[in-house]
C-alpha positions as CSV (number, residue, x, y, z in Angstrom):
1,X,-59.9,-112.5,-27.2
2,X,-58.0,-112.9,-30.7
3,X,-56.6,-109.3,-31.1
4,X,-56.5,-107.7,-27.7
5,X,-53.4,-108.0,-25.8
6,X,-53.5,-107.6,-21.6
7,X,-50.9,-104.9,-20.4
8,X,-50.2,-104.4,-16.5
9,X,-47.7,-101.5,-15.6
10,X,-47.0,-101.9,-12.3
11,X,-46.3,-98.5,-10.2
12,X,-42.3,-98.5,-10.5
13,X,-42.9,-98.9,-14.2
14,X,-44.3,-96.6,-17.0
15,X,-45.3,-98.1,-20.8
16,X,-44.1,-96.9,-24.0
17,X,-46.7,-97.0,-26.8
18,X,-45.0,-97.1,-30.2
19,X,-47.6,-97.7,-33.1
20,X,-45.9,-98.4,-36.1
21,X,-42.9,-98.2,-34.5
22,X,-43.7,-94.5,-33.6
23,X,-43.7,-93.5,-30.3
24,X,-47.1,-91.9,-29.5
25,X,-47.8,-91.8,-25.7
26,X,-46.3,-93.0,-22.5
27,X,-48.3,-95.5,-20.2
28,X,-49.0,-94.8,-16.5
29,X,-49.0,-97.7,-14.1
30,X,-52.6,-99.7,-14.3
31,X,-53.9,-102.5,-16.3
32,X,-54.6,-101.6,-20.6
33,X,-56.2,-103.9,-23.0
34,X,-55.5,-102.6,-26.2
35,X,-57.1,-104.1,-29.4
36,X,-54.2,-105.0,-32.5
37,X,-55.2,-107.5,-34.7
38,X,-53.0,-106.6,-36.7
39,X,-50.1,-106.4,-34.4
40,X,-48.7,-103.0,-35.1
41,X,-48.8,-102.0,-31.2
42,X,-46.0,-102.7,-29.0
43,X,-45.6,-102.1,-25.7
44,X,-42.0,-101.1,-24.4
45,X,-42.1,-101.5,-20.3
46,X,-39.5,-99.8,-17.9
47,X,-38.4,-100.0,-14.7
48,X,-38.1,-96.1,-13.8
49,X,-36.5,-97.1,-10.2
50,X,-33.2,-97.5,-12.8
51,X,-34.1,-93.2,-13.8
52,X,-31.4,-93.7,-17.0
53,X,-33.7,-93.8,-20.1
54,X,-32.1,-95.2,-23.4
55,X,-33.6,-95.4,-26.9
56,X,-33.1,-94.9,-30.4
57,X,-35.9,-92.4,-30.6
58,X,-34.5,-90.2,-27.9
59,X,-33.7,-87.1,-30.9
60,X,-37.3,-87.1,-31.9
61,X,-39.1,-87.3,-28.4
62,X,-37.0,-84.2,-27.3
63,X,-37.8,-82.7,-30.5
64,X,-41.3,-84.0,-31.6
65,X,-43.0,-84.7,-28.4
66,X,-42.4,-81.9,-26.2
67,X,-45.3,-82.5,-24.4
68,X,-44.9,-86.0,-23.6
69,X,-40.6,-85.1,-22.8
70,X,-41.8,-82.4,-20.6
71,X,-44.2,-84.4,-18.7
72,X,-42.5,-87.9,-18.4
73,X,-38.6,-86.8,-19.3
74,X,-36.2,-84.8,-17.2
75,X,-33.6,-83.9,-20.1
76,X,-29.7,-83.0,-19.5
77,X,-27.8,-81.2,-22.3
78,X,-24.6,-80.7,-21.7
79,X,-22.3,-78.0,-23.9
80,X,-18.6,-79.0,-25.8
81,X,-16.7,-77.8,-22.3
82,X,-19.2,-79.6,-19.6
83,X,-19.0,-82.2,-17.6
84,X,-22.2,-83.4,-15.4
85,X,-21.8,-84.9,-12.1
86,X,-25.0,-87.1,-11.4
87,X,-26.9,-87.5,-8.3
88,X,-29.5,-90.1,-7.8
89,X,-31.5,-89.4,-4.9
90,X,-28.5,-87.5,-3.4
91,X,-25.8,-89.7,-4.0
92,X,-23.0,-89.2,-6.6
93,X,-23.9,-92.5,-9.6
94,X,-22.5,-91.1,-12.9
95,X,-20.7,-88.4,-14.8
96,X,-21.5,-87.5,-17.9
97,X,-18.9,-86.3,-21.1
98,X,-19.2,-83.2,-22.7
99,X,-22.3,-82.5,-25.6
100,X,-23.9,-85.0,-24.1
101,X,-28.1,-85.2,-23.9
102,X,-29.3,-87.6,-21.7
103,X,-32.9,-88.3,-20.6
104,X,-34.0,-89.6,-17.2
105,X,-37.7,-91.0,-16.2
106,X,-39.3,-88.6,-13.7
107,X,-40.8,-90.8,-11.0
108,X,-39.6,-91.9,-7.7
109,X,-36.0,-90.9,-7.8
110,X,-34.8,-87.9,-7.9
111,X,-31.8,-86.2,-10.4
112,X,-30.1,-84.0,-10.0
113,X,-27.0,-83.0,-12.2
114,X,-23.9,-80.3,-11.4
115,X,-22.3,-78.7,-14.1
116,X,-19.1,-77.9,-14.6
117,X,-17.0,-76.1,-17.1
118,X,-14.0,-77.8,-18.7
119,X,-12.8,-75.5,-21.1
120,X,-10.3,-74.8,-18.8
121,X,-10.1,-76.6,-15.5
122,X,-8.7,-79.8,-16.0
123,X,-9.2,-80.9,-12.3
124,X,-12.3,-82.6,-10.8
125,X,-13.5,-80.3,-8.1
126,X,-11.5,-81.4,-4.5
127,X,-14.5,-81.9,-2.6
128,X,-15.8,-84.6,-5.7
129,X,-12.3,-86.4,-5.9
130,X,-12.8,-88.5,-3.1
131,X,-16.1,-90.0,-4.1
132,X,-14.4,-90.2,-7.7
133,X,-11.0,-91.7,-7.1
134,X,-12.4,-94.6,-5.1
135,X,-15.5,-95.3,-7.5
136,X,-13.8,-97.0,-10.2
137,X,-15.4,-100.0,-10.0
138,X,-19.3,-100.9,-9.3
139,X,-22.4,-99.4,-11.0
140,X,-20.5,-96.2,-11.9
141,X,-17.3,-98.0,-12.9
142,X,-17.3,-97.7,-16.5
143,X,-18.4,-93.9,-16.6
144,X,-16.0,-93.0,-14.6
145,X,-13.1,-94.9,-16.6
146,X,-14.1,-93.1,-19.7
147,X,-14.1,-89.7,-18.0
148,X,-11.4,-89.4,-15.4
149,X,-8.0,-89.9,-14.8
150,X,-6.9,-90.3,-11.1
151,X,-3.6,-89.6,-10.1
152,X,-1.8,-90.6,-6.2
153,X,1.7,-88.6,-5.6
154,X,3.2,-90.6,-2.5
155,X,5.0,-88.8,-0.3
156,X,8.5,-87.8,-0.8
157,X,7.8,-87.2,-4.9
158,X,6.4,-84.8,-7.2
159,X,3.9,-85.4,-10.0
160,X,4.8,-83.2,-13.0
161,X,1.7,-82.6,-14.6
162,X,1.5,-82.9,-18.8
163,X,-1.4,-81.2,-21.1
164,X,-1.2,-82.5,-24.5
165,X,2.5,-82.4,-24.2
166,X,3.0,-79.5,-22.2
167,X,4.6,-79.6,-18.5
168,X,1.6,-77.4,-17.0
169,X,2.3,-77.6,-13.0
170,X,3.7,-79.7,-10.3
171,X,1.7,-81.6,-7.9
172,X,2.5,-82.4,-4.3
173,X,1.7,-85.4,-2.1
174,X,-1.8,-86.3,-3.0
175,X,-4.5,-88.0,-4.5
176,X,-5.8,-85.6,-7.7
177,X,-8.3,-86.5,-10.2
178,X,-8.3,-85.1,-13.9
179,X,-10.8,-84.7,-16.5
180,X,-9.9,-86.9,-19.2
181,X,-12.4,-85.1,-22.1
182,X,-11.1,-83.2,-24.6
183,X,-7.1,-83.6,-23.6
184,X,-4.0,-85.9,-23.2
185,X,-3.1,-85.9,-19.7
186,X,-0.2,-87.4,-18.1
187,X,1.6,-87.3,-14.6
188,X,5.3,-88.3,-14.4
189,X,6.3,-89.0,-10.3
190,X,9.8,-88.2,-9.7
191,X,11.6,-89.7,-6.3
192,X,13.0,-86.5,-4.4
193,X,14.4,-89.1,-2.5
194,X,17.9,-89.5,-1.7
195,X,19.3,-92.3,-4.6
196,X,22.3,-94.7,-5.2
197,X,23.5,-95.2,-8.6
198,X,25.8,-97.9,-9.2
199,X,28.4,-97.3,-12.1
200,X,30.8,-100.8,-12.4
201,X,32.7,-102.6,-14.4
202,X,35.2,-99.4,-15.4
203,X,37.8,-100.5,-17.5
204,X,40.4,-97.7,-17.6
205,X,44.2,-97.4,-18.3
206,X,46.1,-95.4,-15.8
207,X,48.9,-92.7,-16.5
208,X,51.8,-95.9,-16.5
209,X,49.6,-97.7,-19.1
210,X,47.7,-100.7,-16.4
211,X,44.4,-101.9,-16.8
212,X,42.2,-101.3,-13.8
213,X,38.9,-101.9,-13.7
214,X,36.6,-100.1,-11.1
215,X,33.2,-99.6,-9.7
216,X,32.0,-96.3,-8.3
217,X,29.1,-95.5,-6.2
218,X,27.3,-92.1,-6.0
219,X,24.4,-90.8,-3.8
220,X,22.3,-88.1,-5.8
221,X,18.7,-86.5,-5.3
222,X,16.8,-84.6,-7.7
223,X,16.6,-81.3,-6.5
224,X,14.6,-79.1,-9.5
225,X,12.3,-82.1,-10.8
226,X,11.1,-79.5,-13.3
227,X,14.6,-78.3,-14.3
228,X,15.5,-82.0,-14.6
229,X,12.5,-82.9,-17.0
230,X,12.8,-79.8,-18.9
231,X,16.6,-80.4,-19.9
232,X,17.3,-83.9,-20.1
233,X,15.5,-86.5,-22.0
234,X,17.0,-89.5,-19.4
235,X,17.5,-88.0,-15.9
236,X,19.7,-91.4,-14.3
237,X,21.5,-91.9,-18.2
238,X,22.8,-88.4,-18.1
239,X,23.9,-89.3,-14.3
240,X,25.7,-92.4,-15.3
241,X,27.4,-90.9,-18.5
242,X,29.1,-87.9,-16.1
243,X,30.0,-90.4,-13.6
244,X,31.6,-92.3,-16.5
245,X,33.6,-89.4,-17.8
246,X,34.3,-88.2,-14.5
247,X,36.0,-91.4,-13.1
248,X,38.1,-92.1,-16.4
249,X,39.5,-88.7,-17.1
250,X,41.0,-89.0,-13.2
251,X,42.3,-92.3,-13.1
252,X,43.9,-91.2,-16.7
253,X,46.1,-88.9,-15.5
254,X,47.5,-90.5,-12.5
255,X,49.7,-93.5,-11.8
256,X,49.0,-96.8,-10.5
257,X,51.2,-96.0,-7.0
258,X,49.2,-92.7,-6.6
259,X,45.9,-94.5,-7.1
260,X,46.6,-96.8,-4.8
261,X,48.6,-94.6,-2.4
262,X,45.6,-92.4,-2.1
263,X,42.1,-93.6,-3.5
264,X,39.8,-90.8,-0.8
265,X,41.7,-87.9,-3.4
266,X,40.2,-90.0,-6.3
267,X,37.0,-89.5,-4.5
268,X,37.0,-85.7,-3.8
269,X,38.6,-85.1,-7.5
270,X,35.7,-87.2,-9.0
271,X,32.9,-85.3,-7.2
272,X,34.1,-81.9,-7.7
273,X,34.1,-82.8,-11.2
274,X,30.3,-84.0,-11.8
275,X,28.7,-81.8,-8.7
276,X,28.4,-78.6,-10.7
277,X,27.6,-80.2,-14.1
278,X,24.9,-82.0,-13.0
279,X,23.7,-78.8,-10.7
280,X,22.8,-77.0,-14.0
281,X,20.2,-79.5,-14.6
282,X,18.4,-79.8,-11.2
283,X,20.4,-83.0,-9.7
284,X,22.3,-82.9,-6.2
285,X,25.3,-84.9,-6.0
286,X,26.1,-85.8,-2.9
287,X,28.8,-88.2,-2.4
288,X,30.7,-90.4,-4.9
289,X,33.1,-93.1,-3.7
290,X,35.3,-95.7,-5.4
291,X,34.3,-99.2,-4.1
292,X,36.6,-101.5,-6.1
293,X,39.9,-100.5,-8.0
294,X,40.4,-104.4,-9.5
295,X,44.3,-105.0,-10.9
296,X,44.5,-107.3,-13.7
297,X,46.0,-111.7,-12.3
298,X,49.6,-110.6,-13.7
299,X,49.9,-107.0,-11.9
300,X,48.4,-108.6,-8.7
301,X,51.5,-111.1,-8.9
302,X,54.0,-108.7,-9.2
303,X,52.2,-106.2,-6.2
304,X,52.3,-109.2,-3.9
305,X,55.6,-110.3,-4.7
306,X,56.5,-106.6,-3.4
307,X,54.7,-106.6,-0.9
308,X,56.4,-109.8,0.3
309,X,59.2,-108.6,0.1
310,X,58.9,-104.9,1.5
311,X,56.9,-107.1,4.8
312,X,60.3,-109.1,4.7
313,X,62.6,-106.4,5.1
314,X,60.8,-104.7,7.4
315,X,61.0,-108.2,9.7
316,X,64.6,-108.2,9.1
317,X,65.2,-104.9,10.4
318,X,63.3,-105.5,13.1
319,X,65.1,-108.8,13.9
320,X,68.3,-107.0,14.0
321,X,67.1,-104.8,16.0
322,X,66.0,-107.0,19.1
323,X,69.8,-108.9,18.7
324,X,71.6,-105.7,18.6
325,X,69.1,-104.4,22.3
326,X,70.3,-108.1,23.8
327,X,73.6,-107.3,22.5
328,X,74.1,-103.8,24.7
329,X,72.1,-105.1,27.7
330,X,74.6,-108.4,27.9
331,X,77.8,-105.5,27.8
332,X,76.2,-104.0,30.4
333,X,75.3,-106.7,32.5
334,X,79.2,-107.7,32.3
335,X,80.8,-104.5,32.7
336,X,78.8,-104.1,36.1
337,X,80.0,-107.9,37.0
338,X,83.7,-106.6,36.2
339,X,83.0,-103.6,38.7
340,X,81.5,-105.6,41.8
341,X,82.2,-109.0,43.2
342,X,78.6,-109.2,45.0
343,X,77.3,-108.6,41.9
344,X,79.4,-111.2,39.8
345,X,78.8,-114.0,42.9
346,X,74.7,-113.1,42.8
347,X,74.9,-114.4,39.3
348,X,77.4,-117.7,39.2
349,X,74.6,-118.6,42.8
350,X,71.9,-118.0,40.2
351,X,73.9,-119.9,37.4
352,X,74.2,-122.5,40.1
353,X,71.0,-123.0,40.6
354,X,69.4,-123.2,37.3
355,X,72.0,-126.3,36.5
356,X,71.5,-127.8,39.5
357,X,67.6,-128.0,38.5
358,X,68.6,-130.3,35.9
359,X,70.9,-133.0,37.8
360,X,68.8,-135.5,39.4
361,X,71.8,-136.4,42.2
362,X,75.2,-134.2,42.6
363,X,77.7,-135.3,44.7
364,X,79.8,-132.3,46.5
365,X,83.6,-133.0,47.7
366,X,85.2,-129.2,49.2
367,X,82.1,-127.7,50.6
368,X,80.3,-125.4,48.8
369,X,83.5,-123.6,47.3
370,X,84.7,-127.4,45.6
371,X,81.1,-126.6,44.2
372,X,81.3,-123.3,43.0
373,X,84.8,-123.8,41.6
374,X,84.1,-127.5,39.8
375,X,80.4,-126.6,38.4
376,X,80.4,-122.5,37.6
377,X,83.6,-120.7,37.0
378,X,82.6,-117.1,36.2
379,X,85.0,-114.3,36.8
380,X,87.9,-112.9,35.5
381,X,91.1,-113.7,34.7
382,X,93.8,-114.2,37.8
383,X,97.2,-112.6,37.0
């Protein structure tokens, strides 16, 4: 009939009557005919399985219809340092920021909302931040964006922990999630690890005025990670700059023959100079070693051209050496000839012998002493 609209509310739904665009009551599940001719009714229809109740007239139902909020309405109101946690039917859904009012549909699900005080805990409760940290995403993903900040330390680090600017604790290894309302938060992870910091490239003149250029390599761990933030802006820049400063004033004051004479004191000279500087500010030095001292193509000439020659002297001598050895042991071997006739006949048989391999047919006249005296003649002289 012209004028009478049909509403059903089914029973996981409730009606809201706005007249005039005023809200006046709340329909129950059931079937309405409602007579408007004039079309000034409207029906707003809600699912109340979804609890979370959004309008524009939410102020003046809390405030105007106290009735109708009391019976229909189960209101949260939240102070400037509260958070809510949310629970739908038992199960963690939502947080909600601080001064916050928010209205849920009594009904079939049940609310229930934990409270907690901001003002001057900063952390999400411990038993919360595993249902937290791991709900970013899904039907709670956006609320939980907005209000939290989660945090994972890995092992072997340390979170340092800011408050609107201010270094507030240290965390340990750890999952941690942080209230994001009302503050600036930030967590800075610093490797307790042990490091490697390459410094190379060094160019640097020696004592006797040569170019070298070198590349040093240091192993460090931060030791105080709060010491180390506190005092340096840069913790690996201040690092390098000591390393730099260290490594030219040694190679300064020393010549190019003791560099190269003895590069492990370069080492030890070099650490002892940056190990207690950097102490003061929480880093551990713990070794520093020169990889690379590079000469310039001109010194490297002249090096190897000494080197060639000290390698040939040294062959020399031994050369001499060896001929003045087989020198001796040939005077001996004659002066023990000179002393005994076996001896000195042993050798001409063995003299014999070796020419003899070489003669493919030898004739003999005079028996073996027409040999002896035609082929080897060693001995003395006869008077």
């Amino acid at each position: 009939m012209f004028g009478i609209k049909r509403i059903v509310i089914a029973q996981h739904e409730r009606g809201l009557y706005l007249k005039n665009r005023s809200i006046e009551k709340v329909l129950s599940p059931g079937v309405y005919r409602i007579v408007d001719p004039f079309g000034r009714v409207n029906i707003e229809v809600y699912d109340i399985s979804n609890a979370e109740f959004k309008h524009v007239s939410e102020d003046f139902i809390v405030k105007e219809k106290k009735e109708l909020c009391e019976k229909y309405f189960q209101v949260i109101e939240l102070g400037d340092f509260e958070a809510g946690y949310v629970y739908m039917d038992g199960k963690l859904t939502a947080v909600l920021a601080p001064a916050t009012r928010q209205l849920y549909w009594r009904g079939p699900v049940e609310i229930k909302v934990e409270v907690q005080n901001i003002e001057k805990e900063y952390e999400v409760a411990r038993d919360k931040v595993p249902l937290l940290a791991n709900a970013r995403t899904g039907k709670m993903g956006r609320g939980v964006i907005d209000a939290i900040l989660p945090v994972e330390v890995a092992a072997q680090h340390v979170g340092l922990l800011f408050i609107d600017g201010d270094l507030v604790k240290t965390l340990g290894a750890g999952i941690y999630v942080f209230w994001k309302f009302n503050r600036k938060i930030v967590v800075e992870h610093i490797d307790t690890r042990l490091q490697s910091m390459e410094v190379s490239g060094q160019e640097i003149l020696t004592k006797d005025k040569v170019s070298l250029r070198v590349n040093l390599s240091a192993a460090y761990k931060i030791a105080d990670p709060v010491k180390a933030r506190s005092t340096l802006v840069n913790m690996t820049d201040f690092l390098y700059r000591e390393l730099q400063f260290a490594i030219r004033e040694a190679i300064g004051v020393r010549s190019l023959d003791v560099l190269l004479v003895n590069k492990g004191e370069l080492d030890a000279v070099i650490f002892e100079s940056v190990k207690d500087k950097v102490a003061e500010h929480g880093i551990n030095v713990q070794s520093v070693g020169v990889k690379d001292i590079i000469l310039p193509g001109d010194m490297k000439d002249i090096l190897n051209q000494v080197v060639e020659v000290e390698k040939a002297a040294q062959a020399n001598v031994i050369k001499r050496r060896e001929e003045t050895a087989a020198t001796r042991s040939l005077l001996n071997t004659a002066r023990l000839m000179s002393d005994n006739p076996i001896l000195l006949r042993l050798k001409e048989l063995e003299s014999l012998e070796k020419i003899t391999e070489k003669i493919d047919r030898l004739t003999v006249f005079g028996g073996l002493d027409g040999v002896m005296q035609e082929v080897v003649k060693i001995g003395v002289k006869q008077g």
